[in-house]
C-alpha positions as protocol buffer text, in pm:
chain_id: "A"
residue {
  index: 1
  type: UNK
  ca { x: 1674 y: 4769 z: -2090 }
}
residue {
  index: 2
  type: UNK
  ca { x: 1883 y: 4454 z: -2052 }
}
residue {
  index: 3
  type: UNK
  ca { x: 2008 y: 4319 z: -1729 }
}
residue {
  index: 4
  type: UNK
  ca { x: 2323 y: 4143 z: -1614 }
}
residue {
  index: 5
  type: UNK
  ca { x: 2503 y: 4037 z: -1292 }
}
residue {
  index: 6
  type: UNK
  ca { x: 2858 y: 3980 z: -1205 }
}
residue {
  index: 7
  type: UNK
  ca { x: 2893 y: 3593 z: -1212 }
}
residue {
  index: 8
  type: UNK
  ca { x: 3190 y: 3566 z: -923 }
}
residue {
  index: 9
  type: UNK
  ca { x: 2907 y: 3517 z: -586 }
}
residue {
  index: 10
  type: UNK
  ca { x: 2777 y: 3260 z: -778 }
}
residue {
  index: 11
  type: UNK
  ca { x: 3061 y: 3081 z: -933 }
}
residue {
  index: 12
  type: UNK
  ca { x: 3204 y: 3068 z: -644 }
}
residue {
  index: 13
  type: UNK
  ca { x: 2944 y: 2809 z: -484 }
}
residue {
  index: 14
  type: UNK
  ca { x: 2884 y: 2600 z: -799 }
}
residue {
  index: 15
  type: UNK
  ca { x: 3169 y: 2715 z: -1070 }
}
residue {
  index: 16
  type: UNK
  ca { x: 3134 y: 2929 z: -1356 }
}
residue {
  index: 17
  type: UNK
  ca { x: 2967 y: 2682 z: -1611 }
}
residue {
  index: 18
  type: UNK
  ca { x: 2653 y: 2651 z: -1378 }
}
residue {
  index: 19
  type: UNK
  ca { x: 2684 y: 3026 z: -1247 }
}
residue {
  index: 20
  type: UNK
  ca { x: 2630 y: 3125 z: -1617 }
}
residue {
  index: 21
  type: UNK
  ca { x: 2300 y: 2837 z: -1662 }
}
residue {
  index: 22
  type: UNK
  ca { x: 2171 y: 2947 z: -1335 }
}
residue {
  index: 23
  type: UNK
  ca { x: 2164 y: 3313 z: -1443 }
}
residue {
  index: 24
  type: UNK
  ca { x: 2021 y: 3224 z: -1771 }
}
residue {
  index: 25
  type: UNK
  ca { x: 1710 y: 3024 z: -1580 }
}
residue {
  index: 26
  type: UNK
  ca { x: 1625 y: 3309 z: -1392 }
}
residue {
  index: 27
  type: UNK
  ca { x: 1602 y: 3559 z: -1664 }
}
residue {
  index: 28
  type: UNK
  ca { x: 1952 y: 3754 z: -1696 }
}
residue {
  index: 29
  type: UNK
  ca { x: 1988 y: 3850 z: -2058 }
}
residue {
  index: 30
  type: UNK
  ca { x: 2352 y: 3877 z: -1969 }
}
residue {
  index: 31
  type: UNK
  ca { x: 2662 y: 3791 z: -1768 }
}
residue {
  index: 32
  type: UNK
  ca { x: 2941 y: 4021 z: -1671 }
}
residue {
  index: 33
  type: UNK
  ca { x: 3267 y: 3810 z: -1643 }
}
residue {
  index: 34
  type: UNK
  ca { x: 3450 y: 3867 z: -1309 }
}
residue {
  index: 35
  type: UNK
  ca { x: 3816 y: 3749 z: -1322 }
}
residue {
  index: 36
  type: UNK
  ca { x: 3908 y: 3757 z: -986 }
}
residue {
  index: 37
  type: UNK
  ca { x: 4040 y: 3443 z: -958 }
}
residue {
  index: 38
  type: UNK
  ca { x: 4288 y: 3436 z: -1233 }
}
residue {
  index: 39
  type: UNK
  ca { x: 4536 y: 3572 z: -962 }
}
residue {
  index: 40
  type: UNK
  ca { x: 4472 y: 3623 z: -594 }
}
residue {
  index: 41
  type: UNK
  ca { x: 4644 y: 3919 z: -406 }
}
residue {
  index: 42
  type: UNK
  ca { x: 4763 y: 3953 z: -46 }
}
residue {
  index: 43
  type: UNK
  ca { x: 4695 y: 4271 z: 57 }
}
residue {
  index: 44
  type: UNK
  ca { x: 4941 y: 4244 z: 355 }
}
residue {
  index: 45
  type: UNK
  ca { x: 5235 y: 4177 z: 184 }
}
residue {
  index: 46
  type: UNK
  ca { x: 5118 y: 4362 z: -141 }
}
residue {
  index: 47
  type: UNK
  ca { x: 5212 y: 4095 z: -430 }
}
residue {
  index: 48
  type: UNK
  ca { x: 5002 y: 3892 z: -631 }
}
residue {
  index: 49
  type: UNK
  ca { x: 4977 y: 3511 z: -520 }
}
residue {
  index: 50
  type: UNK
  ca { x: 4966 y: 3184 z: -785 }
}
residue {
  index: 51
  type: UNK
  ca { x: 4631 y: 3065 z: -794 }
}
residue {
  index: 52
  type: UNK
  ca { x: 4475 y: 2693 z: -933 }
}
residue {
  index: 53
  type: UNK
  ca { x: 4215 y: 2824 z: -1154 }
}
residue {
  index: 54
  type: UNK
  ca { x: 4175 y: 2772 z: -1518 }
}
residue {
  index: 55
  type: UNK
  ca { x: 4212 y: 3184 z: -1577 }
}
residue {
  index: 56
  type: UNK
  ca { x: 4533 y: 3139 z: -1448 }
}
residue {
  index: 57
  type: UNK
  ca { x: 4653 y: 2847 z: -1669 }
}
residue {
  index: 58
  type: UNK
  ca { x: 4778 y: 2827 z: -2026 }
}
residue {
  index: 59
  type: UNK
  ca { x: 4421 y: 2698 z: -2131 }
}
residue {
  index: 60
  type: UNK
  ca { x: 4251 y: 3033 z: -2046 }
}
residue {
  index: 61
  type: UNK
  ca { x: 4123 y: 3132 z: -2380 }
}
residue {
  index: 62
  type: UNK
  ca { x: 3951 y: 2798 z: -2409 }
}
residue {
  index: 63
  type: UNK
  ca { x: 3824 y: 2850 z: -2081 }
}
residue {
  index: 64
  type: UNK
  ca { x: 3684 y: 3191 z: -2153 }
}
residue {
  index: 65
  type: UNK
  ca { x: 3539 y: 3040 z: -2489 }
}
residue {
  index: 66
  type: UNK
  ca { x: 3358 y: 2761 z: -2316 }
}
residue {
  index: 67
  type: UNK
  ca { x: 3181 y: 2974 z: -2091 }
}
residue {
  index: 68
  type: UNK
  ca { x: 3056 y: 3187 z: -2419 }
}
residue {
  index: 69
  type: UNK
  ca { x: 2926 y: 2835 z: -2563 }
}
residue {
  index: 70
  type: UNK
  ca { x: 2744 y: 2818 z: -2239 }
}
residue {
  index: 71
  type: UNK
  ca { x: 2594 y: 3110 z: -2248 }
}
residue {
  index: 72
  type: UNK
  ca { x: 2477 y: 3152 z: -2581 }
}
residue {
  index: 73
  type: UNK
  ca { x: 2345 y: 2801 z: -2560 }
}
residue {
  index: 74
  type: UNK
  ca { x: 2130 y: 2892 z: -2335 }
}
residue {
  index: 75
  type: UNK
  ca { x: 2035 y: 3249 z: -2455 }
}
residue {
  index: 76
  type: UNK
  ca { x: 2268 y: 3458 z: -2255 }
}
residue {
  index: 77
  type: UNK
  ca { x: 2599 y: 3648 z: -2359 }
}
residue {
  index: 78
  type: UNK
  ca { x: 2842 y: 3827 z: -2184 }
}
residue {
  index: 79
  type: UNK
  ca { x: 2849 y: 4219 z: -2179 }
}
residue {
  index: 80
  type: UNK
  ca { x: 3109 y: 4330 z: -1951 }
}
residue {
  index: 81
  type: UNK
  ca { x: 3400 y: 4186 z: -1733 }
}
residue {
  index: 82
  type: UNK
  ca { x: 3621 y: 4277 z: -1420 }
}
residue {
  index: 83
  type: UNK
  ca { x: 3958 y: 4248 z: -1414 }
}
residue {
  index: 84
  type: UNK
  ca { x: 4175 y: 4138 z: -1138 }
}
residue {
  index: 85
  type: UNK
  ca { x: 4285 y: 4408 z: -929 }
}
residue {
  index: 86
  type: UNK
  ca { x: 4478 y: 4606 z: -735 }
}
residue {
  index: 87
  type: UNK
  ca { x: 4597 y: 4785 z: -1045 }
}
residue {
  index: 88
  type: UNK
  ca { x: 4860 y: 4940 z: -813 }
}
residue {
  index: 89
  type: UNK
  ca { x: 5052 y: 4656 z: -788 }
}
residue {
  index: 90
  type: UNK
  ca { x: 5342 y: 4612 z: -1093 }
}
residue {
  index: 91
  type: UNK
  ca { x: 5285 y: 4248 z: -1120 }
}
residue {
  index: 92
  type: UNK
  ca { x: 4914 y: 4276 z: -1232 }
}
residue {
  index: 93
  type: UNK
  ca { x: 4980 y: 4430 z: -1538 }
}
residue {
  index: 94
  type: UNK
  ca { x: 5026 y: 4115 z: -1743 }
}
residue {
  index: 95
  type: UNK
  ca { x: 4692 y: 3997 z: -1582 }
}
residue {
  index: 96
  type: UNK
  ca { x: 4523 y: 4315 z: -1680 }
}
residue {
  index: 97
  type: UNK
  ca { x: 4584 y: 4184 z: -2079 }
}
residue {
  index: 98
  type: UNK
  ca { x: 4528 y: 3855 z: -2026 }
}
residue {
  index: 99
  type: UNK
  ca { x: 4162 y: 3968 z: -1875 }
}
residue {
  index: 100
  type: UNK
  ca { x: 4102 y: 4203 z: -2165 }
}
residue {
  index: 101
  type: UNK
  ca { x: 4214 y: 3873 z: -2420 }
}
residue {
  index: 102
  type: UNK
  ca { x: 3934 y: 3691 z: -2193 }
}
residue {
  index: 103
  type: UNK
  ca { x: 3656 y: 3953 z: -2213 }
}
residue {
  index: 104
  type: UNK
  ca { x: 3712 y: 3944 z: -2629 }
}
residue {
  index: 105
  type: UNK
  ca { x: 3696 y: 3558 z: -2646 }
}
residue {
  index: 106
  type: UNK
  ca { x: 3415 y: 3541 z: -2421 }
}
residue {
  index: 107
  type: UNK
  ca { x: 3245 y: 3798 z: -2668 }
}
residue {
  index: 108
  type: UNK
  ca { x: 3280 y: 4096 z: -2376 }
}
residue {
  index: 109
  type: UNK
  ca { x: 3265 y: 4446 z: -2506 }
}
residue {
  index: 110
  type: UNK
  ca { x: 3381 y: 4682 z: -2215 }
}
residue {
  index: 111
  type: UNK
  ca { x: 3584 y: 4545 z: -1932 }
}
residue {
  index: 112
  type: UNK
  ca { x: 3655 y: 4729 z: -1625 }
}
residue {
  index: 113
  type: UNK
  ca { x: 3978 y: 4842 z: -1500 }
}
residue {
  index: 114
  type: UNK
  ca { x: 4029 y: 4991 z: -1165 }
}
residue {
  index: 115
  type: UNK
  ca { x: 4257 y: 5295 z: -1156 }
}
residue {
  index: 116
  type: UNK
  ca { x: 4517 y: 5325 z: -859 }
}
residue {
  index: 117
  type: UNK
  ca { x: 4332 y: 5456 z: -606 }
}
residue {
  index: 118
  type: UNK
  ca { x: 4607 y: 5675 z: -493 }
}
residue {
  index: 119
  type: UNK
  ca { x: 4752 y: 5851 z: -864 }
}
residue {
  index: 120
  type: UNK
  ca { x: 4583 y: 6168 z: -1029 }
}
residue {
  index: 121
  type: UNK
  ca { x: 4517 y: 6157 z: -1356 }
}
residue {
  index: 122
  type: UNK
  ca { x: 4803 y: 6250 z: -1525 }
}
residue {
  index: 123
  type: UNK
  ca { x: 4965 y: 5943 z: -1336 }
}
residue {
  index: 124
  type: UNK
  ca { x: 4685 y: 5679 z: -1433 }
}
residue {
  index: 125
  type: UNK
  ca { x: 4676 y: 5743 z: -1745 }
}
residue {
  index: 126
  type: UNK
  ca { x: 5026 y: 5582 z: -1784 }
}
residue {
  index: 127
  type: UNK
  ca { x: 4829 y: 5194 z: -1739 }
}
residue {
  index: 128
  type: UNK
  ca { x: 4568 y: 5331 z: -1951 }
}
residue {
  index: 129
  type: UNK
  ca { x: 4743 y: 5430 z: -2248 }
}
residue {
  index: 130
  type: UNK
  ca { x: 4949 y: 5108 z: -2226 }
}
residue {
  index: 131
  type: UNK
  ca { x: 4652 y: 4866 z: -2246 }
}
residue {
  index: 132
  type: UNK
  ca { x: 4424 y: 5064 z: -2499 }
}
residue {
  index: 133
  type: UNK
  ca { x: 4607 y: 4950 z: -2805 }
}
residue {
  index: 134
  type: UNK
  ca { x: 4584 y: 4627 z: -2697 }
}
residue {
  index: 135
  type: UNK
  ca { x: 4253 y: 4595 z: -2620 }
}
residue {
  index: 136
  type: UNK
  ca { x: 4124 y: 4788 z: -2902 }
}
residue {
  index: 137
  type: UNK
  ca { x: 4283 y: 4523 z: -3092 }
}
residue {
  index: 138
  type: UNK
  ca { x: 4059 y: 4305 z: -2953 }
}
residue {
  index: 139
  type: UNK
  ca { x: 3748 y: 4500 z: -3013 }
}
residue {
  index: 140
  type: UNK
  ca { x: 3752 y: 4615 z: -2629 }
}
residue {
  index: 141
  type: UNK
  ca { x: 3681 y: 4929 z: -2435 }
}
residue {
  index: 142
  type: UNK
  ca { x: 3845 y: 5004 z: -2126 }
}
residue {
  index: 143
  type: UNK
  ca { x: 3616 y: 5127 z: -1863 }
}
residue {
  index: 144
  type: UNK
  ca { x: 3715 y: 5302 z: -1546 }
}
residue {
  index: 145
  type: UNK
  ca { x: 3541 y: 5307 z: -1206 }
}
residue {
  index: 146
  type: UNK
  ca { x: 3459 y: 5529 z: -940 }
}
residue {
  index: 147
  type: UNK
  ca { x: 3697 y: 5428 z: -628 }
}
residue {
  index: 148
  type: UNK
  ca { x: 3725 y: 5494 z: -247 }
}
residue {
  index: 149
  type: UNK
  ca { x: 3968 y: 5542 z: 32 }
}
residue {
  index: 150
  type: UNK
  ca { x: 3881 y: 5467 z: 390 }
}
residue {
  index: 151
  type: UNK
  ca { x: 3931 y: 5778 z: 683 }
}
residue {
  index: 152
  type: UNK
  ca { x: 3945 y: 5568 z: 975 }
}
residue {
  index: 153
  type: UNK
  ca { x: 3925 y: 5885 z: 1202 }
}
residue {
  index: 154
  type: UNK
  ca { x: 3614 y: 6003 z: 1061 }
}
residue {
  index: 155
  type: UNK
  ca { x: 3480 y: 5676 z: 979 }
}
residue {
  index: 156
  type: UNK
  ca { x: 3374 y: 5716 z: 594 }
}
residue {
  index: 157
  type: UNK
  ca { x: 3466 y: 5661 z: 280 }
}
residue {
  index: 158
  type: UNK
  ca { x: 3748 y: 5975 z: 162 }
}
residue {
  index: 159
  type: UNK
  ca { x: 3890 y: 6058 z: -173 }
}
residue {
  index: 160
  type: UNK
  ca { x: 4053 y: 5810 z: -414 }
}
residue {
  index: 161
  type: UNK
  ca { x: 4061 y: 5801 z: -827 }
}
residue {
  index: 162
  type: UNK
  ca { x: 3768 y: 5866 z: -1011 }
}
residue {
  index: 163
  type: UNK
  ca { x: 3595 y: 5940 z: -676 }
}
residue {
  index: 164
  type: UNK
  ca { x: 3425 y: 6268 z: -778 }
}
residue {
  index: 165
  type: UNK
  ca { x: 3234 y: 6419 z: -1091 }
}
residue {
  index: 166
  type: UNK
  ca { x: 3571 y: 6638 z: -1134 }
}
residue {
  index: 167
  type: UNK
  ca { x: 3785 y: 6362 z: -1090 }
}
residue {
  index: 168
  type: UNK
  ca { x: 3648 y: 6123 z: -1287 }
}
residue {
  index: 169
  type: UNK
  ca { x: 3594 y: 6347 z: -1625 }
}
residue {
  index: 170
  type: UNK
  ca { x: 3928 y: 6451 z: -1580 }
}
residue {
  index: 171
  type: UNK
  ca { x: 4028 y: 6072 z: -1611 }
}
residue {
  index: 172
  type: UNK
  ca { x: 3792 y: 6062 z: -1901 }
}
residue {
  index: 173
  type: UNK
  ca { x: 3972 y: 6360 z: -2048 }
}
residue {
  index: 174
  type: UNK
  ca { x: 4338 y: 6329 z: -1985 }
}
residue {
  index: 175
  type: UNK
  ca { x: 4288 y: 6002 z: -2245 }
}
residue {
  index: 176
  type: UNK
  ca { x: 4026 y: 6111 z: -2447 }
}
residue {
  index: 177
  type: UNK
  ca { x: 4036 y: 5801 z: -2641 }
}
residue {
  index: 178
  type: UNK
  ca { x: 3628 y: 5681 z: -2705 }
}
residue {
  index: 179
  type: UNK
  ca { x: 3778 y: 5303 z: -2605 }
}
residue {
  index: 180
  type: UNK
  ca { x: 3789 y: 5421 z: -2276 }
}
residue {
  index: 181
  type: UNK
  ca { x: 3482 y: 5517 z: -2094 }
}
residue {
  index: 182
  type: UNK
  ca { x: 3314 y: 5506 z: -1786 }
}
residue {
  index: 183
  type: UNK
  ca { x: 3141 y: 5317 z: -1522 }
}
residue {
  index: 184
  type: UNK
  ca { x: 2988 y: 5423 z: -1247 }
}
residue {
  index: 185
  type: UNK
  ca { x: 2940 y: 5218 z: -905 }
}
residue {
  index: 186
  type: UNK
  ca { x: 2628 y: 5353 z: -793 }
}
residue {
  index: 187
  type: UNK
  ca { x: 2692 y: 5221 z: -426 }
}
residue {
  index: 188
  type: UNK
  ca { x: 3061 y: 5392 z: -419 }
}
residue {
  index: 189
  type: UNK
  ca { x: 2922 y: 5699 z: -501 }
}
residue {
  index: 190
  type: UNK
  ca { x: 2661 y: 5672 z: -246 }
}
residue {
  index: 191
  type: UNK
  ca { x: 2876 y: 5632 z: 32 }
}
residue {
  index: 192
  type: UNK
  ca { x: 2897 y: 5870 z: 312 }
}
residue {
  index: 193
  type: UNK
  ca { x: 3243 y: 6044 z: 245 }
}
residue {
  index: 194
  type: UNK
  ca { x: 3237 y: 5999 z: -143 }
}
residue {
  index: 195
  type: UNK
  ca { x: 3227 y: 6366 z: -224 }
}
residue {
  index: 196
  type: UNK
  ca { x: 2990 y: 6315 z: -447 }
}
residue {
  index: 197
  type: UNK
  ca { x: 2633 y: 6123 z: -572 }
}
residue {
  index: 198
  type: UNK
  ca { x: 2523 y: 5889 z: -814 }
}
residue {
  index: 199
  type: UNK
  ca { x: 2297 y: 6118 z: -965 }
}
residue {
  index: 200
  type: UNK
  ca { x: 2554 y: 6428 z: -1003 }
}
residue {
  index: 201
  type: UNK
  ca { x: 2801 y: 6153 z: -1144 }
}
residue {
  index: 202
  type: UNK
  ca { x: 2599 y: 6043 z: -1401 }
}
residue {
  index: 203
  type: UNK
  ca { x: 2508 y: 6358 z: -1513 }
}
residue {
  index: 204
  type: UNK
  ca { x: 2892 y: 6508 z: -1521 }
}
residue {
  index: 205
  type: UNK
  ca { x: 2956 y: 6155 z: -1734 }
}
residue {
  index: 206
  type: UNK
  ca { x: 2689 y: 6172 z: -1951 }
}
residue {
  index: 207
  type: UNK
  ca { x: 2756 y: 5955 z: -2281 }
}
residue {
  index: 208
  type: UNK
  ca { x: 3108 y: 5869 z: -2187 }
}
residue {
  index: 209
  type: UNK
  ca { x: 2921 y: 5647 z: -1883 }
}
residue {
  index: 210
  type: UNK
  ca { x: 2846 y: 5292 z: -2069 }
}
residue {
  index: 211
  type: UNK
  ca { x: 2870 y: 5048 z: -1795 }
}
residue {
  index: 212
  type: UNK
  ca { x: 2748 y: 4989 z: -1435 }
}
residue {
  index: 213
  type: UNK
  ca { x: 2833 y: 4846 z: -1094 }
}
residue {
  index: 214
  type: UNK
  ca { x: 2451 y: 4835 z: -932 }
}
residue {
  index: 215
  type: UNK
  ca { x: 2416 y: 4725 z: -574 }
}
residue {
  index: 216
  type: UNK
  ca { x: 2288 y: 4851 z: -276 }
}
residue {
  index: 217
  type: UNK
  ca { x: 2388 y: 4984 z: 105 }
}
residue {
  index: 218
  type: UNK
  ca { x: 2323 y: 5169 z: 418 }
}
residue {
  index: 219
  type: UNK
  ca { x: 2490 y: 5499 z: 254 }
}
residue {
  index: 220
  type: UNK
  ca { x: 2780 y: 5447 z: 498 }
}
residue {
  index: 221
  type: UNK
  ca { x: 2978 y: 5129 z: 422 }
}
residue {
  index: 222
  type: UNK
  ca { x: 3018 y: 4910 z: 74 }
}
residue {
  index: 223
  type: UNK
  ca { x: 2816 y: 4660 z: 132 }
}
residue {
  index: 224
  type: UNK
  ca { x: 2703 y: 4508 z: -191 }
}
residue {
  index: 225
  type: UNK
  ca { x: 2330 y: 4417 z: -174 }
}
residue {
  index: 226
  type: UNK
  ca { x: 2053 y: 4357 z: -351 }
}
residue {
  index: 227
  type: UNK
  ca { x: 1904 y: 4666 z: -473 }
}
residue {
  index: 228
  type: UNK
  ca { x: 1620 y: 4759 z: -276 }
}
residue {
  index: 229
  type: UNK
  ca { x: 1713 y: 4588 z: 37 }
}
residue {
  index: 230
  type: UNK
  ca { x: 1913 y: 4922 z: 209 }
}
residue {
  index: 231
  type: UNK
  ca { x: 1897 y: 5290 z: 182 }
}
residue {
  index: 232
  type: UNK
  ca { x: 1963 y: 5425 z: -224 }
}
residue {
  index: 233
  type: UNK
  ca { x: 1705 y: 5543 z: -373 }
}
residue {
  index: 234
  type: UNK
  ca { x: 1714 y: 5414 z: -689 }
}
residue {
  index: 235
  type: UNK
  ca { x: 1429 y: 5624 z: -891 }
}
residue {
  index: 236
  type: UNK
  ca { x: 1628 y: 5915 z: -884 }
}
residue {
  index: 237
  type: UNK
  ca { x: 1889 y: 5729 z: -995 }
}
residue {
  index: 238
  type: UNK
  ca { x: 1741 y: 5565 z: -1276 }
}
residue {
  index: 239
  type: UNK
  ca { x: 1566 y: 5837 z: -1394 }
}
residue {
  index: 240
  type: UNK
  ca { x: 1920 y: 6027 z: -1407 }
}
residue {
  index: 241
  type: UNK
  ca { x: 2025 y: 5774 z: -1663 }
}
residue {
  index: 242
  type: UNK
  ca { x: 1731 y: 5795 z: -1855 }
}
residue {
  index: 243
  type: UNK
  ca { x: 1812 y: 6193 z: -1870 }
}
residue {
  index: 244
  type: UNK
  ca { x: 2169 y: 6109 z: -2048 }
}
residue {
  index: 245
  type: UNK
  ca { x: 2041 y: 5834 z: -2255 }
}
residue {
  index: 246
  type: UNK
  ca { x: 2200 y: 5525 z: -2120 }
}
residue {
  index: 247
  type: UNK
  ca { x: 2218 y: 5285 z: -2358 }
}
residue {
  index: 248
  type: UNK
  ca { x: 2419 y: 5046 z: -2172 }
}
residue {
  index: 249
  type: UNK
  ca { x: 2303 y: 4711 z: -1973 }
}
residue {
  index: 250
  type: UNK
  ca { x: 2195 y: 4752 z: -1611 }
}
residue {
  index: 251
  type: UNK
  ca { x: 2448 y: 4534 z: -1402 }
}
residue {
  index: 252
  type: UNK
  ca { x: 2440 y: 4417 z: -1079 }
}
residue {
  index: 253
  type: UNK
  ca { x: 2735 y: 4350 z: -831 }
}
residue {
  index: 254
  type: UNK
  ca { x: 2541 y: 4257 z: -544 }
}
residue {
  index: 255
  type: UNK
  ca { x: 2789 y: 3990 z: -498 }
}
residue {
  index: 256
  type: UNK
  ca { x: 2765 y: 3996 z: -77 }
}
residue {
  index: 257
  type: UNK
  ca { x: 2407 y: 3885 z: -152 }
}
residue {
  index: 258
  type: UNK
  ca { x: 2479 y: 3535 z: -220 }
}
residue {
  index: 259
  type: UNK
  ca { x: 2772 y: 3528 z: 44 }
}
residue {
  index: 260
  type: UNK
  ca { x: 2617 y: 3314 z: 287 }
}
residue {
  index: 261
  type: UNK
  ca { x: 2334 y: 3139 z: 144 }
}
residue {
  index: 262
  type: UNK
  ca { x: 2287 y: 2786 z: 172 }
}
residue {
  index: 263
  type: UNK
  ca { x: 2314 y: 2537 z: -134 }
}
residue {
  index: 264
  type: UNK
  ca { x: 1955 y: 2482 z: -115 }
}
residue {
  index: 265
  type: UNK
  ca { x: 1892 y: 2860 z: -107 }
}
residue {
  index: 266
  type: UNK
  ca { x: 2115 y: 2968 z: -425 }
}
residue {
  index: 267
  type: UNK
  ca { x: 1837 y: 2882 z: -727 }
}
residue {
  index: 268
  type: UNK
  ca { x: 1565 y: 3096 z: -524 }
}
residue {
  index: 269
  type: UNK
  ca { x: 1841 y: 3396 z: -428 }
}
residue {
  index: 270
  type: UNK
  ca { x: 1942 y: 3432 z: -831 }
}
residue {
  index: 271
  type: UNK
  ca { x: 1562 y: 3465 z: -925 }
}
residue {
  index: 272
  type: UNK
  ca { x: 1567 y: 3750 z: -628 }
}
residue {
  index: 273
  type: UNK
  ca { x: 1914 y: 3931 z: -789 }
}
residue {
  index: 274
  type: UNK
  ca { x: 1734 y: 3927 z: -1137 }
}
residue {
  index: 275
  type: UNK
  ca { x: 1400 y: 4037 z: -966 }
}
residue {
  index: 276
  type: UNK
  ca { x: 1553 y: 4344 z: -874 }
}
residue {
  index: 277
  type: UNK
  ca { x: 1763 y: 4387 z: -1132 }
}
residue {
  index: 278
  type: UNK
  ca { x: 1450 y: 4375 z: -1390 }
}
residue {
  index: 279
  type: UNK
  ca { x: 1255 y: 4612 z: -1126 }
}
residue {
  index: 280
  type: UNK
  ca { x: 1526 y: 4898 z: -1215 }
}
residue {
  index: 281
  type: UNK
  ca { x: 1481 y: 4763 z: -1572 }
}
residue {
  index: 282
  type: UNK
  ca { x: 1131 y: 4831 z: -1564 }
}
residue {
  index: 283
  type: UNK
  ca { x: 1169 y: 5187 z: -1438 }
}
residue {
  index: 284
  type: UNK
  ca { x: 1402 y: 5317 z: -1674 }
}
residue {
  index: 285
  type: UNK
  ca { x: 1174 y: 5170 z: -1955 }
}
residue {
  index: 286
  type: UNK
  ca { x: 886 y: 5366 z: -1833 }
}
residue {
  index: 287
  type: UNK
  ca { x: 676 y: 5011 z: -1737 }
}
residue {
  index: 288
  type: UNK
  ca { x: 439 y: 5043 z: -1374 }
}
């Protein structure tokens, strides 16, 4: 089993180039592209925002490419990618394509595509069917991923797309296109709330689950850690995926981790992400 991390906690600190050396040095056999930063949102007044970075620029391809070079000069390639998101909002569509052109140049194979939290599938599938030609010519599935709502009253996480077994398949189905697939955030699904558990999920996916969002948390809130820092139990998990034959990479997004570590700290909290990250690795490969 080969494992990858989300390179935005990192990049963030010291850029993308180094993110993508820095994972490489600590023994990540791959990075999965976050694209957060090609556009910013503002959740209050619900449009997207301009942003500086070079995803956001007419030089983006070249971008993406150069961080491919990097990697693969250094033994590392890129497996997956996030695109920006709120789907919800109109405006992100043309950064939805522009993050599945990314994912192919930087030699991506699945890239993940939040649904709108708040549409059934018969509504979603709209954005879906839009993008899939165009990603499929680029040699890219669209993955979708397990979402939540928050019920301030009760305090927990409550139902939003792709939320439960039922919901999710039915996604899957309404499509039914093998370019789009699943994956599964094992710490949204473990949330108090969710309806739902990473186990039962990835048994109800089955084949059709090829990517994954793993992190840890207290099985209340998203928190985003390190995997074996809170409250999932993971060997359950693991051996769940093992059951369906998961042939996928195991990716973390533990990117609260990193959040507030100091400079000096970074090198040493990387070599703990992939650590942990090769610990689930280990399990699902059978290896005490």
């Amino acid at each position: 089993m080969k494992i990858s991390t989300e390179i935005e906690s990192l990049a963030l600190h010291i850029g993308e180039e180094r993110a993508i050396e820095a994972l490489a040095e600590a023994g990540f056999d791959a990075w999965d592209f976050s694209m957060f930063r090609m556009c910013s949102y503002d959740w209050e007044r619900k449009c997207v925002l301009e942003s500086a970075h070079p995803l956001a620029g007419s030089e983006y391809l070249a971008f993406a490419r150069r961080l491919k070079q990097i990697g693969l000069a250094h033994g590392i390639v890129c497996n997956q990618s996030h695109a920006p998101f709120p789907s919800s909002c109109p405006e992100m569509r043309s950064y939805l394509k522009r993050a599945i052109e990314c994912t192919a140049e930087a030699g991506g194979e699945i890239c993940v595509i939040h649904p709108d939290n708040d549409k059934v599938p018969e509504e979603n599938v709209e954005m879906y069917l839009e993008l899939l030609p165009f990603a499929k010519e680029h040699g890219v599935k669209i993955a979708a991923e397990n979402m939540w709502n928050w019920d301030e009253e009760k305090d927990q996480a409550s139902f939003a797309a792709c939320a439960t077994p039922e919901n999710f398949c039915a996604h899957l189905d309404v499509v039914h296109d093998e370019s789009f697939v699943a994956c599964l955030d094992i710490g949204h699904a473990e949330m108090r709330g969710s309806g739902t558990s990473a186990v039962e999920m990835i048994h109800a996916l089955g084949r059709r689950l090829q990517a994954l969002h793993l992190h840890d948390n207290d099985k209340h809130y998203d928190l985003h850690q390190i995997p074996f820092s809170m409250e999932i139990d993971f060997p359950p998990i693991v051996n769940a995926l093992r059951e369906i034959g998961y042939s996928g990479y195991f990716t973390l997004e533990a990117d609260s981790y990193l959040q507030h570590c100091a400079p000096e700290e970074l090198r040493e909290g990387v070599r703990q992400l992939a650590a942990a990250a090769r610990q689930l690795a280990d399990l699902f490969d059978g290896t005490p």
